[in-house]
TORTOR-169577 format. One record per residue (C-alpha): residue number from 1; residue in one letter; y, x, z. Coordinates in steps of 0.05 Angstrom, whole numbers, plus 5000, padded with zeros to 4 digits. Layout:
seq=NUM&type=a&y=Y&x=X&z=Z .
...
//
This chain:
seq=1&type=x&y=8078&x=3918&z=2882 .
seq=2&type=x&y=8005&x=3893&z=2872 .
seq=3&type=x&y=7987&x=3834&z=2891 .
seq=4&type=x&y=7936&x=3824&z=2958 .
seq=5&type=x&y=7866&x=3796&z=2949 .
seq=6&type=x&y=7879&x=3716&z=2982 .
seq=7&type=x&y=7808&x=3710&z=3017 .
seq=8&type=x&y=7822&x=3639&z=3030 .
seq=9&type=x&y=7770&x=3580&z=3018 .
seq=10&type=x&y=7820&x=3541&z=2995 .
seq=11&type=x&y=7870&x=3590&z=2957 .
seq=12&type=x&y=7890&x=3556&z=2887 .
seq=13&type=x&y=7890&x=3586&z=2825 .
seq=14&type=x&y=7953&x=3618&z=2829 .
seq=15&type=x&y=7975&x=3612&z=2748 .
seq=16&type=x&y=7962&x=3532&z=2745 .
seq=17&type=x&y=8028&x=3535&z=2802 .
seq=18&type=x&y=8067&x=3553&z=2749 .
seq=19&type=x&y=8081&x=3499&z=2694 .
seq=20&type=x&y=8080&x=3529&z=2623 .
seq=21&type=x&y=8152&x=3511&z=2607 .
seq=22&type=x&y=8179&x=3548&z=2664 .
seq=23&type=x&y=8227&x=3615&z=2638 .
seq=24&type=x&y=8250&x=3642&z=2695 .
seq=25&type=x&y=8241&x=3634&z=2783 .
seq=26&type=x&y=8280&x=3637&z=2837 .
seq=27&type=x&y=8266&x=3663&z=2906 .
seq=28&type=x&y=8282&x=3663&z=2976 .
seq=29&type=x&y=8276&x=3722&z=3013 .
seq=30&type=x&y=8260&x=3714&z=3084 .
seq=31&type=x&y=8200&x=3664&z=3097 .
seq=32&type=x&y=8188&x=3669&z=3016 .
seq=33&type=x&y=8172&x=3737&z=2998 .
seq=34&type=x&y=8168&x=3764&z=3071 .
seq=35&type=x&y=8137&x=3738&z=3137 .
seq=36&type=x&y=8207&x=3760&z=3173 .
seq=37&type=x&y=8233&x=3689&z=3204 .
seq=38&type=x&y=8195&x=3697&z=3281 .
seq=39&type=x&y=8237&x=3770&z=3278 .
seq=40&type=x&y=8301&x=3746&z=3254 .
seq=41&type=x&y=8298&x=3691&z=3306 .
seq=42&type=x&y=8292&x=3745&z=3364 .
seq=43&type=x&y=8351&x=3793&z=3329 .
seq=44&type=x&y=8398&x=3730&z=3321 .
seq=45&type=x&y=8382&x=3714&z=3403 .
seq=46&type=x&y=8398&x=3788&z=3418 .
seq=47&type=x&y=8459&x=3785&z=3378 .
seq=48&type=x&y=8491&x=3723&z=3398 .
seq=49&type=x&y=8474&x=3736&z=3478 .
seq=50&type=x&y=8525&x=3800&z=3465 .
seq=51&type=x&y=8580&x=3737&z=3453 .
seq=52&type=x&y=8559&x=3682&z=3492 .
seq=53&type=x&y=8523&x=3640&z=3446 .
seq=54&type=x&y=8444&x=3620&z=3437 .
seq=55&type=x&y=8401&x=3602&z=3383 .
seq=56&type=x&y=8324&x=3579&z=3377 .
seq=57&type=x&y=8270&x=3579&z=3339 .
seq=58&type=x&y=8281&x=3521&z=3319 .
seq=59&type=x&y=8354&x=3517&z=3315 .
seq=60&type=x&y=8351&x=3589&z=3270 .
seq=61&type=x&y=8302&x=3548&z=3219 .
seq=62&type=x&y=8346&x=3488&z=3217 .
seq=63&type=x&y=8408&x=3539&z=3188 .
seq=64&type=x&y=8370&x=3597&z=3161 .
seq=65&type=x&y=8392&x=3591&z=3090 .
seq=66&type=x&y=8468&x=3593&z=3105 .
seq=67&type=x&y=8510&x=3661&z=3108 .
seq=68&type=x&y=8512&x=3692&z=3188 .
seq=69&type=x&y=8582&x=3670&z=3193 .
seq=70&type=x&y=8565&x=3605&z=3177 .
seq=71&type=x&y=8513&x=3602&z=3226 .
seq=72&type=x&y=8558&x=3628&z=3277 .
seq=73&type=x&y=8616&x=3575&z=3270 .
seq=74&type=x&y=8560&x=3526&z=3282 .
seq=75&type=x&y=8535&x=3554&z=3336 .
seq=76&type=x&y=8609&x=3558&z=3366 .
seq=77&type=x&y=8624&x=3496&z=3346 .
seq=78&type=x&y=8565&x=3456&z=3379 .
seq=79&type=x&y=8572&x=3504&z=3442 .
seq=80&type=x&y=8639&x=3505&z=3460 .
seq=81&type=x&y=8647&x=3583&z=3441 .
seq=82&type=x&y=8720&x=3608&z=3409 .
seq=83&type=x&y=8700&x=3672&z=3363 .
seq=84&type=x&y=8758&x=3708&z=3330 .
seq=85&type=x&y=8745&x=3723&z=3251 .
seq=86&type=x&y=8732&x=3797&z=3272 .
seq=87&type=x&y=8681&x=3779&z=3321 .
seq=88&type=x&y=8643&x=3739&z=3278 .
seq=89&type=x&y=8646&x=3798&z=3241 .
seq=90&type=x&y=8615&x=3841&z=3292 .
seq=91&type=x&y=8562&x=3791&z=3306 .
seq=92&type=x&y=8543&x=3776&z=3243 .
seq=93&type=x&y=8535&x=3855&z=3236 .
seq=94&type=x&y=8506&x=3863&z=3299 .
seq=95&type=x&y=8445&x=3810&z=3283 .
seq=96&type=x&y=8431&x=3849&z=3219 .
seq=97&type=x&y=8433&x=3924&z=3257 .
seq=98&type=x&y=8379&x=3889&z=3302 .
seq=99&type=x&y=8333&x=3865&z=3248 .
seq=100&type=x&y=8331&x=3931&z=3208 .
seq=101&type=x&y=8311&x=3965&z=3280 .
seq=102&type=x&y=8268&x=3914&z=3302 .
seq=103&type=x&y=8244&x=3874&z=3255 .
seq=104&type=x&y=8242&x=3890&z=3176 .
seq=105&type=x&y=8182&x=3945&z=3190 .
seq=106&type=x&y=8140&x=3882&z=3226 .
seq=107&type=x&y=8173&x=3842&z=3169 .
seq=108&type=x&y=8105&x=3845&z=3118 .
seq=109&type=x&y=8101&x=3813&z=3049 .
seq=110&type=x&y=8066&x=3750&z=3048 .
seq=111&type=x&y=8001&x=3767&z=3006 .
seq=112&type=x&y=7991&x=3699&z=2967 .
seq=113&type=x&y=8071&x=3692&z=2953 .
seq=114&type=x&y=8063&x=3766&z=2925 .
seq=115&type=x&y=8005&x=3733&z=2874 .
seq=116&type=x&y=8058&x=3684&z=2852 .
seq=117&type=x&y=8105&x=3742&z=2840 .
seq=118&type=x&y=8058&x=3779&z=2804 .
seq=119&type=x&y=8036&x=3715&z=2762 .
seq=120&type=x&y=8110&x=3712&z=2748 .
seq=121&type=x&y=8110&x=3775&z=2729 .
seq=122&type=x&y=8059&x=3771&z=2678 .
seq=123&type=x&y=8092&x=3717&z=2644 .
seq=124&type=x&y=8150&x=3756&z=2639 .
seq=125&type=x&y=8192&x=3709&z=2668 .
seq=126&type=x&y=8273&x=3717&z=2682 .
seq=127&type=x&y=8275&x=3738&z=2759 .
seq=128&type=x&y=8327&x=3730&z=2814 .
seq=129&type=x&y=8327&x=3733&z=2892 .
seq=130&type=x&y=8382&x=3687&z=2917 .
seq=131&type=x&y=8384&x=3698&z=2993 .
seq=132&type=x&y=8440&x=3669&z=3048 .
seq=133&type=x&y=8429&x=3745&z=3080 .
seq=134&type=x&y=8474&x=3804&z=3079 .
seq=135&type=x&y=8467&x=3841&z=3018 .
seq=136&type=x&y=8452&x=3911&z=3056 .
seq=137&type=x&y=8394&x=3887&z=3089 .
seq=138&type=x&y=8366&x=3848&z=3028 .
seq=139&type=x&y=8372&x=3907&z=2986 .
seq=140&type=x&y=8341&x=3941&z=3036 .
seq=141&type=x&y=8284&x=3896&z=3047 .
seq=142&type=x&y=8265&x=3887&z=2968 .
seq=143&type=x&y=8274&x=3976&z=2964 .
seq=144&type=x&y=8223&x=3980&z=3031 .
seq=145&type=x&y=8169&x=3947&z=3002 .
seq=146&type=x&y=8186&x=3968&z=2925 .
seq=147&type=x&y=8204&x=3904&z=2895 .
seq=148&type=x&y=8276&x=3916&z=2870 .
seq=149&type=x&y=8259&x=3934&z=2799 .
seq=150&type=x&y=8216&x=3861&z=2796 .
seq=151&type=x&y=8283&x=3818&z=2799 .
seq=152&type=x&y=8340&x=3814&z=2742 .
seq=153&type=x&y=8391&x=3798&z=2793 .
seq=154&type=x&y=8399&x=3797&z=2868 .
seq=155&type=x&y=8446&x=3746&z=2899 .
seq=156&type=x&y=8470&x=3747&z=2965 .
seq=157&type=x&y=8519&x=3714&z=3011 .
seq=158&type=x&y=8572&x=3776&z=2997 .
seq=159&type=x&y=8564&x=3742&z=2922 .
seq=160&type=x&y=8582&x=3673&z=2925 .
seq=161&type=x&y=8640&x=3629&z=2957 .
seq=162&type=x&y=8588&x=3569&z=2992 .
seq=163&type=x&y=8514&x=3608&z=3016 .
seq=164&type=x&y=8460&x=3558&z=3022 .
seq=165&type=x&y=8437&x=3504&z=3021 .
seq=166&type=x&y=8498&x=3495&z=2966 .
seq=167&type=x&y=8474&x=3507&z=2896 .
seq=168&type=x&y=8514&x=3568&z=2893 .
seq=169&type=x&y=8453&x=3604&z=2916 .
seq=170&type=x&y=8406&x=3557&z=2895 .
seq=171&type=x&y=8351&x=3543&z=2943 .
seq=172&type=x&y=8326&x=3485&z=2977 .
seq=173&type=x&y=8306&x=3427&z=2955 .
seq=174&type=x&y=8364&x=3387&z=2955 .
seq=175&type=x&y=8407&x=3444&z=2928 .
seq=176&type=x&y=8355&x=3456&z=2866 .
seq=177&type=x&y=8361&x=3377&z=2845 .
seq=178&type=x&y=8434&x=3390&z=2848 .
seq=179&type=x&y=8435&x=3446&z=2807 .
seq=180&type=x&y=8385&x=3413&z=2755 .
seq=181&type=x&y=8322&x=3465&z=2766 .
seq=182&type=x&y=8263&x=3429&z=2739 .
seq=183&type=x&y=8206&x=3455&z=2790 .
seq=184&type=x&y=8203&x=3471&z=2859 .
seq=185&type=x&y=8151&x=3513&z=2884 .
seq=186&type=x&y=8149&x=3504&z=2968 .
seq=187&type=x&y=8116&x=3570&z=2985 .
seq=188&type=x&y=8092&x=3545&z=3047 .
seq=189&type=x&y=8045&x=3501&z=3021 .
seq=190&type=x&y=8001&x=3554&z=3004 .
seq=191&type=x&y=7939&x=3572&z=3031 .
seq=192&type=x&y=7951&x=3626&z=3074 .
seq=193&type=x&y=8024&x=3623&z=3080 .
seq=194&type=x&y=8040&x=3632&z=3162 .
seq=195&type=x&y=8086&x=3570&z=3151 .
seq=196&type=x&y=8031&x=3528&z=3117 .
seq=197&type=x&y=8046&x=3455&z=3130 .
seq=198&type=x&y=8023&x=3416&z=3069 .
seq=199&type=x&y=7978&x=3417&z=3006 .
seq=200&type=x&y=7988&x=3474&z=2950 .
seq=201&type=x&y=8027&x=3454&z=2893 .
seq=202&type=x&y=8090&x=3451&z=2857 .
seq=203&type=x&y=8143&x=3390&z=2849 .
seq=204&type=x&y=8171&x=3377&z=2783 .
seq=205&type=x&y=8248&x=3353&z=2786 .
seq=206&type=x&y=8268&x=3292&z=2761 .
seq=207&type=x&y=8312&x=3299&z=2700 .
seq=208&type=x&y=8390&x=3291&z=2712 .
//
């Protein structure tokens, strides 16, 4: 997918983002590649209603990262709710039947990340998506908007024991200095980004 033009004063050029060394990048999925965090907020409040539960804005970005069950034996945990392993099932199901109705079509790209994909891209650079979603709906996602042939492997929650934050998955901070990945690229430090909240750049790692 071709990058969008970034008509920002302050966009930065996208290649010096990247360090040389770099062979390969990882990525998040939802607030990464696509604006879809305000909509899954609204399709995990309609889904945990259905079983007693609720969930923020701000609650849903302090746990987005983890796999839905995860989230939802938090949220019964801190609320007082007993779930049995089916219907977490259902819930977890339910959120994601929600967000493909209601939310991946509003769900758009976000145009400067899609400049550091294509930079990537360029480089050739080793590709992966590691996302805490359910693997339907990230397939899904990455096939609507034509970037599954970009990535060399897609990892889900359905692929690994511990979701994020562990390092099984590989994103966040924390979890990238545990699993020794030598830069960091916060997406939302970018001009442009709709969760801008810092200055553009990239963090090199500390060796371990």
């Amino acid at each position: 997918m071709p990058a969008e033009n970034l008509n920002h004063p302050d966009a930065p050029d996208i290649s010096t983002l990247l360090p040389t060394e770099v062979k390969g990048a990882i990525w998040d999925m939802d607030g990464t590649l696509f604006a879809s965090n305000e909509h899954r907020v609204k399709s995990w409040g309609k889904a945990c209603k259905e079983f007693g539960l609720e969930i923020d804005s701000n609650k849903y970005m302090a746990e987005t990262g983890r796999a839905g069950k995860e989230i939802v034996a938090i949220l019964c945990k801190e609320q007082g709710v007993e779930l049995s392993e089916d219907q977490v099932k259902e819930l977890v199901a339910k959120e994601s039947s929600i967000f493909k109705e209601e939310g991946m079509d509003k769900s758009r790209p976000i145009p400067v990340v899609m400049q550091l994909l294509e930079e990537a891209k360029r480089r050739g650079l080793k590709m992966a998506v590691a996302s805490g979603g359910e693997k339907g709906t990230v397939m899904e996602a990455l096939d609507k908007f034509g970037l599954n042939d970009t990535f060399d492997t897609i990892v889900t929650s359905h692929d690994v024991e511990n979701s994020k934050p562990a390092p099984d998955a590989v994103m966040g901070i924390e979890a990238a200095k545990k699993a020794n990945i030598g830069t960091i690229i916060d997406v939302t430090t970018l001009p442009g980004h709709p969760d801008k909240n810092k200055q553009p750049g990239s963090v090199k790692m500390p060796e371990q």
